[in-house]
C-alpha positions as CSV (number, residue, x, y, z in Angstrom):
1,X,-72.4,10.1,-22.7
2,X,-70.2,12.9,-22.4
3,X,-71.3,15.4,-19.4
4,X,-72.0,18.6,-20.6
5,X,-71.8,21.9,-18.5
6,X,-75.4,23.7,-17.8
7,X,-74.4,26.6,-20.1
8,X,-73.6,24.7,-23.2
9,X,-76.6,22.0,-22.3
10,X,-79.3,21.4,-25.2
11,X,-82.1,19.2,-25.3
12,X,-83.0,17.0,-28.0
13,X,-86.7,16.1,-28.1
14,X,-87.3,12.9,-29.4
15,X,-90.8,13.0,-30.5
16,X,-92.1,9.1,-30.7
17,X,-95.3,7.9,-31.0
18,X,-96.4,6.8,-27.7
19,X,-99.3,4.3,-26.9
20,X,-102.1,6.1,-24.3
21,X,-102.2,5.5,-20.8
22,X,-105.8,3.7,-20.6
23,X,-106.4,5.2,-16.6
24,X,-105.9,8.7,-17.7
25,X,-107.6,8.3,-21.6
26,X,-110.6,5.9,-21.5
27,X,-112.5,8.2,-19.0
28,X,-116.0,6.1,-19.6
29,X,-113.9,2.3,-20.1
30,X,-116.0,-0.4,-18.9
31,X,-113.7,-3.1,-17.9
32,X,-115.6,-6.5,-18.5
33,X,-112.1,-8.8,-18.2
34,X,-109.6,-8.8,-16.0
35,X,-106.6,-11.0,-15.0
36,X,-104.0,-9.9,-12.4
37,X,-102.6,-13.4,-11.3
38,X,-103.7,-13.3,-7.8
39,X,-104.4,-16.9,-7.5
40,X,-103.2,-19.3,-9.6
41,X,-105.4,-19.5,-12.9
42,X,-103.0,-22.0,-15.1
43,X,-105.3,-24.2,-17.8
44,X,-108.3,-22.7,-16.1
45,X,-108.2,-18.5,-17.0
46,X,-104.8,-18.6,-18.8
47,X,-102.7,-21.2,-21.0
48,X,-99.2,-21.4,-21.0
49,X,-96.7,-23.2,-23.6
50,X,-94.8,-23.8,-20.2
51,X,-94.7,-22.6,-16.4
52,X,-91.2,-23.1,-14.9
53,X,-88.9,-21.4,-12.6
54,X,-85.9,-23.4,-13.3
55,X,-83.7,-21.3,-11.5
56,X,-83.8,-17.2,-10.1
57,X,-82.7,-16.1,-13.8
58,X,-84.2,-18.8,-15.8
59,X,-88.1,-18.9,-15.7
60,X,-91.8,-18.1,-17.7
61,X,-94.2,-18.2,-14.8
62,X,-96.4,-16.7,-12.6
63,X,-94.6,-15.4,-9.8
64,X,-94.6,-12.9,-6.2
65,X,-91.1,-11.9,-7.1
66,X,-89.5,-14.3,-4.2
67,X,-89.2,-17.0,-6.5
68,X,-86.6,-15.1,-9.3
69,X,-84.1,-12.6,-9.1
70,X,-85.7,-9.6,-11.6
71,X,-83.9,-6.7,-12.4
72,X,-80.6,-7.7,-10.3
73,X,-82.7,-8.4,-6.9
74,X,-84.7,-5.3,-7.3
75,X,-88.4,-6.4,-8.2
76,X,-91.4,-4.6,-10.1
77,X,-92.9,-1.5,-8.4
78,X,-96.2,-0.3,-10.0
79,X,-98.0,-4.1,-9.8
80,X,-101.6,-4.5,-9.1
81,X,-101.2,-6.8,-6.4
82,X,-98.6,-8.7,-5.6
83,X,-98.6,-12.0,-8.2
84,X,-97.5,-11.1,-12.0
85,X,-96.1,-13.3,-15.6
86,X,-92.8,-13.0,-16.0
87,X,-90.0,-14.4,-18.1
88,X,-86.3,-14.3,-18.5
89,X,-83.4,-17.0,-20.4
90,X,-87.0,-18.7,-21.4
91,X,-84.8,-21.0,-23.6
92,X,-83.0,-22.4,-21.0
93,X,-83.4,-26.4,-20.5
94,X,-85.3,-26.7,-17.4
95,X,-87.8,-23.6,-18.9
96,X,-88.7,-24.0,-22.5
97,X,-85.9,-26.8,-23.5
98,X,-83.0,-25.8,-25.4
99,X,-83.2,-23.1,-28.2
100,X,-86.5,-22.5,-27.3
101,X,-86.6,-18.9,-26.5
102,X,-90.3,-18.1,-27.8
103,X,-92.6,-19.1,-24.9
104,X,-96.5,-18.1,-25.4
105,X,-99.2,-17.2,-22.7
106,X,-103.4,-17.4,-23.6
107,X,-106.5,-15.7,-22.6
108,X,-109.1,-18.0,-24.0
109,X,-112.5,-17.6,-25.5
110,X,-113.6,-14.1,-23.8
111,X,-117.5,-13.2,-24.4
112,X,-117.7,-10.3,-26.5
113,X,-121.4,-10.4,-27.7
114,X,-123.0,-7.2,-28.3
115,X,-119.3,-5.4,-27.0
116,X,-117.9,-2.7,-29.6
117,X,-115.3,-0.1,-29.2
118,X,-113.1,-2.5,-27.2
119,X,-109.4,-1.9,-26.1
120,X,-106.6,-3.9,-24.3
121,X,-104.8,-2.9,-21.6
122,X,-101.8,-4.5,-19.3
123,X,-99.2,-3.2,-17.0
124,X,-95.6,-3.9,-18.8
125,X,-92.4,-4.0,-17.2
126,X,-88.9,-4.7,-17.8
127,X,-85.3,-3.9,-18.0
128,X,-84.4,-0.6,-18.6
129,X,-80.4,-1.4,-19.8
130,X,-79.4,-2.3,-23.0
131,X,-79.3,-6.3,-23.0
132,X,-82.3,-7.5,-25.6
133,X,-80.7,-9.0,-29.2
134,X,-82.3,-6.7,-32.2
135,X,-84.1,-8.0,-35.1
136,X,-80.6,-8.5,-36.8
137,X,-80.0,-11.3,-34.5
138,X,-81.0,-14.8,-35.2
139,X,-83.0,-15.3,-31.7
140,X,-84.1,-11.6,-31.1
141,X,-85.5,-10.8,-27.7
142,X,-89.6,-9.1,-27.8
143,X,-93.1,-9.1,-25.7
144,X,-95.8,-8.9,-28.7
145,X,-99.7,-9.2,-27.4
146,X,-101.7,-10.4,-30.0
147,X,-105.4,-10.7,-30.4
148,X,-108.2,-12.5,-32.6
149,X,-111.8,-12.4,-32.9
150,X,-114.0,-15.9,-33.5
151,X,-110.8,-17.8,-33.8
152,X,-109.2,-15.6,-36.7
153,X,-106.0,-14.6,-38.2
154,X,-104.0,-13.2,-35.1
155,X,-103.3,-9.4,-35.1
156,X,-100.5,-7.4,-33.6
157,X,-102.1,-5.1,-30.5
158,X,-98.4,-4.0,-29.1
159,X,-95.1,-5.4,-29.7
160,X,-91.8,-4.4,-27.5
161,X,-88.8,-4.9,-29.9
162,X,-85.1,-4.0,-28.9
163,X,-83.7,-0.5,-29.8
164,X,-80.3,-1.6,-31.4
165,X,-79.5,-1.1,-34.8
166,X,-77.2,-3.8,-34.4
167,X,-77.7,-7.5,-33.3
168,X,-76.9,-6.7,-29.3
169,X,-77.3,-3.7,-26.8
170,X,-81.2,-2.5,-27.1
171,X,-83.4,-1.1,-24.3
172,X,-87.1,-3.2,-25.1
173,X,-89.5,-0.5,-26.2
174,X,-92.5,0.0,-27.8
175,X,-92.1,-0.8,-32.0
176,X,-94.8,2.3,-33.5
177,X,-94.1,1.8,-37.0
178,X,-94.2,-2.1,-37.1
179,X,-90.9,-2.4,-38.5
180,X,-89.6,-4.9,-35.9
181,X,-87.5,-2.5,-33.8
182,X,-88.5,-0.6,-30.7
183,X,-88.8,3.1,-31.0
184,X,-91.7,4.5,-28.6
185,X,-91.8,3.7,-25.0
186,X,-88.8,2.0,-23.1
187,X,-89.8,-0.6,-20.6
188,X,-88.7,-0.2,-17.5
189,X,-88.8,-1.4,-13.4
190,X,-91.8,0.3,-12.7
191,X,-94.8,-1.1,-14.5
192,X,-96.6,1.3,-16.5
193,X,-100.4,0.6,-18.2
194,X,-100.4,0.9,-22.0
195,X,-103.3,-0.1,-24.4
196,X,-103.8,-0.2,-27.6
197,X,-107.8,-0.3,-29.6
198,X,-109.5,-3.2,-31.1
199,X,-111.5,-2.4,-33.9
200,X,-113.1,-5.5,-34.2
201,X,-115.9,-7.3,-32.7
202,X,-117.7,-10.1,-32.5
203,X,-118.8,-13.0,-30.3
204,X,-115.4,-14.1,-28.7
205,X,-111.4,-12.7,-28.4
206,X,-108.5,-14.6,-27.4
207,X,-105.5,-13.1,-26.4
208,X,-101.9,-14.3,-27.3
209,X,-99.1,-13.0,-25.4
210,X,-95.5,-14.8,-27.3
211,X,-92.5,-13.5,-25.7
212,X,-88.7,-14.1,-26.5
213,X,-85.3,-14.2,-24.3
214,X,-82.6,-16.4,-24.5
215,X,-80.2,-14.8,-22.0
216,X,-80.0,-13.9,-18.2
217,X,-80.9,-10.2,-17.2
218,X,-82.7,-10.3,-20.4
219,X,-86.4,-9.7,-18.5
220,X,-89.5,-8.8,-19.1
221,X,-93.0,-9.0,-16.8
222,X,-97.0,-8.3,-17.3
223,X,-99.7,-7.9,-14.7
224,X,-103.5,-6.7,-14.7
225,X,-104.9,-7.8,-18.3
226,X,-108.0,-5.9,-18.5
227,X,-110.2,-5.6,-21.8
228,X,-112.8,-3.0,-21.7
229,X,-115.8,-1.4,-23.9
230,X,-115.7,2.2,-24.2
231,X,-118.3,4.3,-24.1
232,X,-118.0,6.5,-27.2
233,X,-121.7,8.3,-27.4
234,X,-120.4,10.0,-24.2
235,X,-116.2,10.2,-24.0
236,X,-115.3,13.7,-23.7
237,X,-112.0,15.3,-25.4
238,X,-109.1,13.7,-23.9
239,X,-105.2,14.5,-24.3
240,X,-103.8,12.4,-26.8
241,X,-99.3,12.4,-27.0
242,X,-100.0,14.5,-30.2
243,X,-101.8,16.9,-28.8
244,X,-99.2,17.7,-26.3
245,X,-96.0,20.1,-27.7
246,X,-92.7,20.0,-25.9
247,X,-90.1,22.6,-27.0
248,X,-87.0,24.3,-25.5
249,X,-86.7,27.9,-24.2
250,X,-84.5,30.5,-25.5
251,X,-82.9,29.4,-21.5
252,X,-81.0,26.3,-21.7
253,X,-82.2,24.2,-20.2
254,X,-85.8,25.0,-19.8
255,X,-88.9,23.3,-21.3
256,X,-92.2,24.6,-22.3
257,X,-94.8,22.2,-22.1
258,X,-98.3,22.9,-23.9
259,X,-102.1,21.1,-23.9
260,X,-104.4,21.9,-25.9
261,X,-106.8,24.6,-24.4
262,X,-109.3,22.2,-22.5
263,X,-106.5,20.3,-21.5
264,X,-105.0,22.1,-18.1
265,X,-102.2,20.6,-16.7
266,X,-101.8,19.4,-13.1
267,X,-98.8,17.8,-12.6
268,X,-95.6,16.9,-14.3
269,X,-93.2,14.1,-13.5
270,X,-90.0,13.4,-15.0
271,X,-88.5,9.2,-14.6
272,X,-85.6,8.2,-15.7
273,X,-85.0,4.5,-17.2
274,X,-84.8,2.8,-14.7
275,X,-88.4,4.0,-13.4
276,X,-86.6,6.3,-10.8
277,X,-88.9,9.8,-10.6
278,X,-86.6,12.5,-10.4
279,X,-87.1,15.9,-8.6
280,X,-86.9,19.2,-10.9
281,X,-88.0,22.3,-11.0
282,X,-91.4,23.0,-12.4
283,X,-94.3,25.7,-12.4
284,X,-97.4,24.8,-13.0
285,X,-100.9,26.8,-12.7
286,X,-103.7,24.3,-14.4
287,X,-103.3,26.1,-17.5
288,X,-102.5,24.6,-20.7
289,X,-98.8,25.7,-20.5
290,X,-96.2,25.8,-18.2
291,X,-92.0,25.2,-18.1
292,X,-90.2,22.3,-16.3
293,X,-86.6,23.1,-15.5
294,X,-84.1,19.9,-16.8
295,X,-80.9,22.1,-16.6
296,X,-79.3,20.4,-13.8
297,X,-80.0,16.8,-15.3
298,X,-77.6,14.4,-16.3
299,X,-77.6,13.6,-19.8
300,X,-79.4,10.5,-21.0
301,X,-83.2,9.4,-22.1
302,X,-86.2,10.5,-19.7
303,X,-89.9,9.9,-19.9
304,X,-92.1,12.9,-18.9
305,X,-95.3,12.2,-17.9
306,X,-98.1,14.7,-18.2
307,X,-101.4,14.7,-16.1
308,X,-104.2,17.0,-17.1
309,X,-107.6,17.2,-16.5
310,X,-107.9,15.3,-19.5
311,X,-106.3,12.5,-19.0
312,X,-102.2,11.6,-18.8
313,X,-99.6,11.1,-22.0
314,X,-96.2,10.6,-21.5
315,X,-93.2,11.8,-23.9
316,X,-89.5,10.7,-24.3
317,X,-87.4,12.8,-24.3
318,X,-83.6,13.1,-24.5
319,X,-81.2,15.0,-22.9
320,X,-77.8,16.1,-23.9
């Protein structure tokens, strides 16, 4: 991207739909599953098609990091613990066999008698370059978790598609609008925890993680499967991304961010792709308003992430 001086910088907000963060939004969650891959849990707590580390780029297992080479040699920050799934060139022959690039993962027969209200949640990570084939392609790369109740029709819960508009050169980000191509939240290094509701209940779920990649570097990862009940008699007002407005100063450069009035906001960090938090200037005084200073940073996407007393949102945004 060309660089731009301060003077003539403008920034582009690019407002997407972005799943909550279930830490900072399900205040009065009960968490009644979880699965982090601490110990090894294969045909037991979890089912996979396959679990193989054929080489340091070619794998769909359970893993510390030691065994593969993710993100170039840099591993996952953000894990709970230090075991997570991973995958990468799943259709390589010692992984999935050859031109097999859809591997799935299962969660099995949870107890969800007398449960309402319930929502998903899992740490996601990945790699924040563009490498993942689009929908155009005939093998596209994606991470979709799927659910059922009583052994129903599966249903979508979040699906990571590749950006591209073309067959090749996508970061893997959240799809909002279920058209098959990512448009919310790019996955990055540092594992962040997005949920998404189930509406249903009944007296079992099963979860259904299917995840594509066919080449090297093309990686993705998931730790610390919860499913929770939430407690909606008593959930106060929490910040939601559309309650949060993000605009641009008559000063270049300069962002005001605003929460709705019972929303003050602590803290605001600004990452870039990679999961890299970068330092800028910001005032904040746990109102509902305050301005973040991005003049001096180099164009390209950023994720801002917004912690209230309410809860935490993050926003994309794009800088130019």
């Amino acid at each position: 991207m060309k660089q731009q001086t301060t003077s003539n910088k403008q920034l582009a907000m690019c407002l997407c739909t972005m799943l909550s963060f279930l830490i900072g939004n399900l205040i009065n969650a009960q968490v009644f599953y979880t699965e982090d891959f601490e110990t090894d849990g294969n045909g037991t707590r979890y089912f996979p098609e396959v679990e193989s580390i054929d080489a340091i780029n070619d794998y769909f297992s359970r893993t510390d990091g030691s065994t593969i080479s993710a993100n170039a040699g840099n591993d996952y920050s953000g894990l709970s613990g230090s075991f997570y799934w991973a995958g990468e060139d799943h259709d390589d022959s010692g992984v999935g066999g050859s031109g097999n690039s859809e591997l799935e993962l299962e969660i099995r027969d949870v107890n969800i008698v007398g449960k309402t209200d319930l929502s998903f949640s899992a740490l996601f990570g990945g790699k924040a370059d563009t490498v993942y084939e689009s929908i155009d392609d005939a093998n596209p790369d994606y991470v979709i978790v799927e659910y059922r109740i009583n052994n129903g029709a599966w249903l979508v819960g979040i699906s990571f598609q590749s950006t591209s508009t073309n067959t090749f050169g996508g970061f893997l980000s959240v799809d909002t609008d279920g058209d098959n191509r990512g448009d919310g939240f790019v996955l990055n290094t540092n594992m962040e925890s997005l949920s998404f509701s189930i509406p249903e209940t009944g007296n079992e779920i099963d979860i259904r993680l299917r995840a594509s990649s066919r080449s090297s570097s093309e990686e993705w990862a998931i730790d610390l499967i919860q499913i929770s009940e939430n407690s909606t008699l008593s959930t106060p007002n929490v910040l939601n991304e559309s309650d949060v407005r993000i605009y641009e100063t008559s000063v270049s450069g300069i962002l005001q961010v605003e929460t709705p009035y019972n929303a003050n906001i602590q803290a605001i960090e600004v990452y870039d792709l990679t999961g890299k938090q970068i330092s800028i200037a910001t005032t904040v005084v746990n109102s509902n308003n305050c301005k973040i200073n991005l003049s001096k940073s180099q164009p390209g996407i950023y994720i801002l992430k917004i912690k209230s007393n309410s809860g935490s949102v993050s926003k994309k945004i794009v800088v130019q």
